[in-house]
C-alpha positions as CSV (number, residue, x, y, z in Angstrom):
1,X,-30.1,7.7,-13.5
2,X,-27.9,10.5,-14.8
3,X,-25.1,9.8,-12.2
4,X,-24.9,6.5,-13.2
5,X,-25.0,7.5,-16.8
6,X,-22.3,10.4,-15.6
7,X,-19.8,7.5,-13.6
8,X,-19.8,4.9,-17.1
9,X,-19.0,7.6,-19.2
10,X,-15.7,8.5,-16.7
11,X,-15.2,5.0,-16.7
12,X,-15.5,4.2,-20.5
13,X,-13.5,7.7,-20.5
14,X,-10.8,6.6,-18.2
15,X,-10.2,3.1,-19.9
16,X,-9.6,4.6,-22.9
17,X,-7.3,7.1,-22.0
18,X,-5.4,4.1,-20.2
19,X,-5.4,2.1,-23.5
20,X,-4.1,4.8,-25.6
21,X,-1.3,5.9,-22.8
22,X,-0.6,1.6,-22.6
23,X,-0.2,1.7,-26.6
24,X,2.1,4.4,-27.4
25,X,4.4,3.1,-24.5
26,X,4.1,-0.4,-26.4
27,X,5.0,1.8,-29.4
28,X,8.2,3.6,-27.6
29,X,9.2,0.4,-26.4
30,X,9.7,-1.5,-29.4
């Protein structure tokens, strides 16, 4: 139970980071 609970949070984690890094490119690019 807390592995699973450990591997979404890296998840949610990672997909954020990706968004943020994805938006401020958007921002640099325009």
């Amino acid at each position: 139970m807390t592995t699973s609970l450990a591997v979404l949070f890296l998840i949610f984690h990672s997909l954020a980071y990706n968004s943020i890094n994805f938006s401020s490119k958007l921002n640099q690019t325009i």
